[in-house]
Residue, then its C-alpha position, 0 to 999 in steps of 0.5 A: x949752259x953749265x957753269x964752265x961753258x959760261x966761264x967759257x963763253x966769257x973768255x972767248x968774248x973776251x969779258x974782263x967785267x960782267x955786270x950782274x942786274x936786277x930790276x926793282x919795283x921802278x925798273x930802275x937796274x940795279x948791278x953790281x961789276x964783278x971782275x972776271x977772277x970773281x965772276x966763279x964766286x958770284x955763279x956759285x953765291x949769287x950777289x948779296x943786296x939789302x932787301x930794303x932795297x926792294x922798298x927804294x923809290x925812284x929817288x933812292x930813298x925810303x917811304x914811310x913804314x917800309x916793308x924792310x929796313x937796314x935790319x931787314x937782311x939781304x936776298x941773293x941775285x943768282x945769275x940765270x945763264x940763259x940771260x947772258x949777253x956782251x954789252x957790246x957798246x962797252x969793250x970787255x963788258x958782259x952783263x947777266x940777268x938774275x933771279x932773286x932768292x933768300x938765303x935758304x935758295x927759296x925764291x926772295x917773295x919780292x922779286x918780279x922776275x920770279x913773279x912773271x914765272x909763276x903766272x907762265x906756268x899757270x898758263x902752262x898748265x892749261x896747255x896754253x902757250x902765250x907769246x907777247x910782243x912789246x912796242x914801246x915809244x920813246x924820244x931823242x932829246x937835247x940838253x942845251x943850256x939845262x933845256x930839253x929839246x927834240x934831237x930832230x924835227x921828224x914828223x909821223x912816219x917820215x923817211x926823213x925822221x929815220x934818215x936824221x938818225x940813221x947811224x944811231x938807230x943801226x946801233x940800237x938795233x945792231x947791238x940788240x942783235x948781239x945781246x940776242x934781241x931782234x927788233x921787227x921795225x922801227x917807225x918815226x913817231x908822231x912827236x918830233x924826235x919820237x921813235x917807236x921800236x917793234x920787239x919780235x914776239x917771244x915767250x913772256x919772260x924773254x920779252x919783258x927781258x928784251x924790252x929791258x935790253x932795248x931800253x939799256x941800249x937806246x939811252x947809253x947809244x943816245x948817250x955816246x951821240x950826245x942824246x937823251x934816250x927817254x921812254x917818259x911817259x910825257x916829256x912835254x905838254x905840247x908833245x905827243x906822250x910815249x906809250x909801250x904797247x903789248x900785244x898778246x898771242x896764245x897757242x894751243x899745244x897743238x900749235x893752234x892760235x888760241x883765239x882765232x875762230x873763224x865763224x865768229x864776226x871778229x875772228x875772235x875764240x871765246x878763250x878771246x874773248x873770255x880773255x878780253x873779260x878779265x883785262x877789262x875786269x881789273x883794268x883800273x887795277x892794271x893802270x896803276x901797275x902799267x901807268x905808275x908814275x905822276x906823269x903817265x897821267x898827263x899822257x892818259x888823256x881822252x881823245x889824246x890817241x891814249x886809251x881813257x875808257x875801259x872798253x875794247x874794240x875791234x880794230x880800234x886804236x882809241x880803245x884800251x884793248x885792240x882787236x887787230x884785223x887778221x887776214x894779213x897776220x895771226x890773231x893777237x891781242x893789244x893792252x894800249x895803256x901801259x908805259x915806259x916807267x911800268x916794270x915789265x915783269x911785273x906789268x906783263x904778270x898782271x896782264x897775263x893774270x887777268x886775262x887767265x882770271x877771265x879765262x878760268x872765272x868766265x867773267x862776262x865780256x862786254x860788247x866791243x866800242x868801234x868808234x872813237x870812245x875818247x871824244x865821248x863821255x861815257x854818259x853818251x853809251x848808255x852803256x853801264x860797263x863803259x867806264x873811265x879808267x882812272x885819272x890820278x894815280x891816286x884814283x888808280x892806285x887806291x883801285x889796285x888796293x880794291x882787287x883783292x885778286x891783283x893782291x894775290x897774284x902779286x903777292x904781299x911784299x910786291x903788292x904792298x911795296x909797291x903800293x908804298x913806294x909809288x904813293x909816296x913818290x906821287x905825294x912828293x912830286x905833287x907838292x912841286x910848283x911849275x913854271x906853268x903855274x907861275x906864268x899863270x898865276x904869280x900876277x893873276x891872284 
């Protein structure tokens, strides 16, 4: 699309404001609305933000020695045409996704977007083609007087569950539709108001990017019904935990499916298998990457449906990675740890990366667990690379900081904000006191 043939397409969609966003190491939108008079001036410039920006934490506020300061200058947030959509439960909204640059129009280091880009072509230059498929989970929920509570009383799988919230589930996937994001199902979860969304299969950047419409849409919809849409890991101690799922499929240029072999006992190729290798190589890196918050870890728990060990299994949802059945669909891929707060650019890159380390490396891959490894200690294998994933962010983060090939592919500014920011949000909120605590042990001690 040229630049005229977008200012076209606004008009006809009638856009009096269009959004400009980017997504920062929290996947926290960041926008600026431009009106549409200026909109010509921001296709040819871009959108300045401080670049101190990209070191804010999830309170918007800076950790200790960030990367930039308010001295740090700025980088430009180019719109990418291709990204385009109206915002259609915002009358006379359009809303574009962007790719970060420097000033000289050299990619701004910090940018996730451009990050997913890069591993893509690695891929590409070995003739493979990846698809990925998000499946993410979420709750509905209630404000009432200051209190959360389940917007319905669903249970796993039940019609009554998409019955109680028909009209707004139709708007989410209806104006998903229009915003060029096609959802395969949606299933009433095993929490009461949980619901899990299937996103179709698409090429890497477009399905982090349809994962980041999905969320949009489902909190502002959940809004305009008087909800609140979350994808929080673990709104609730006594409610199941929200995970995002990610299933992988890679294609040959000749259109085969990469990890298919059918001679072999699991169906799975050996680039299958090498690909499982590297996942399971650096999954304690990927924890802290695809579970980046205090709370994710009140989710990753053994025996709890979320994987704690890192193994893989064949047709094993208590493992980190599943190997589905195939005779009734392609052979793909499933990562299970990640979650709702991760940034999918960035999540997805790190994936893709391991498993490529695997592929091109040929690290050696373990055999499968099928059975259910979270209700065993790791001991009860007597097997050495049965390992827990780890259980504080902390544990995971200072596993990150360990691989020393996580920190090539992210890069440095990534690879050390990231590390700053998540750190000092999980210092912080660890120093707060709960009602569980007191109701525990304000009269016990």
């Amino acid at each position: 699309m040229t630049k005229e043939e977008f200012l076209a397409r606004l008009d006809a969609d009638g856009v009096s404001e269009l959004r400009v966003i980017w997504y920062d190491l929290n996947c926290v939108p960041r926008s600026r609305a431009f009106q549409r008079d200026s909109v010509p001036h921001v296709l040819n410039k871009g959108v300045n933000f401080v670049k101190a920006m990209i070191s804010f934490n999830s309170f918007d506020a800076f950790p200790p020695g960030p990367m930039f300061d308010a001295a740090g200058g700025d980088f430009f947030a180019v719109p990418v045409l291709s990204t385009y959509s109206r915002v259609p439960y915002r009358p006379g909204v359009g809303r574009v996704l962007t790719d970060l640059l420097e000033d000289d129009g050299s990619p701004f280091p910090g940018c996730p977007r451009h990050l997913l880009q890069r591993v893509v072509e690695q891929y590409r230059a070995l003739g493979l083609h990846c698809l990925v498929a998000f499946e993410p989970e979420g709750y509905l929920f209630k404000k009432t007087d200051g209190h959360y509570v389940p917007a319905d009383s669903s249970k796993c799988f039940v019609l009554d569950g998409l019955d109680q919230q028909a009209p707004l589930l139709k708007s989410v996937v209806d104006h998903l539709r229009v915003m060029g994001v096609e959802v395969e199902k949606i299933s009433s979860e095993y929490g009461p108001g949980q619901y899990e969304v299937n996103l179709r299969p698409a090429e890497p950047v477009k399905a982090a990017e349809d994962l980041l419409a999905l969320k949009e849409v489902f909190r502002a919809v959940a809004q305009d019904y008087g909800y609140v849409g979350t994808f929080m890991p673990k709104p609730f101690d006594t409610l199941p935990g929200s995970g995002l799922h990610v299933h992988i499929s890679l294609w040959n240029g000749d259109g085969s499916n990469a990890l298919d072999d059918h001679d072999d006992e699991y169906g799975l190729s050996k680039v299958g298998r090498s690909f499982i290798s590297g996942m399971l190589a650096h999954a304690r890196a990927l924890t802290a990457i695809g579970s980046p918050i205090i709370n994710s870890y009140k989710r990753l728990l053994p025996g709890s449906w979320a994987p704690a060990h890192s193994v893989w299994g064949f047709a094993n949802r208590a493992a980190l990675i599943r190997v589905p059945e195939k005779k009734r669909r392609a052979r793909v891929i499933e990562y299970r740890s990640g979650d709702g707060a991760c940034n999918p650019y960035v999540f997805l890159a790190a994936l893709l990366a391991a498993g490529l380390d695997g592929i091109t490396n040929g690290h050696p891959c373990p055999e499968p667990v099928n059975q259910d490894v979270g209700t065993l200690a790791p001991e009860a294998f007597g097997r050495p690379d049965v390992k827990m994933l780890p259980r504080t962010g902390p544990e995971a983060f200072a596993a990150l900081e360990e691989d020393a090939f996580m920190k090539q592919v992210l890069g440095e500014v990534i690879f050390r904000e990231f590390l700053n920011i998540k750190r000092w949000e999980y210092d912080v909120l660890s120093r707060y006191v709960t009602d569980r605590e007191r109701a525990v042990y304000m009269e016990l001690i």
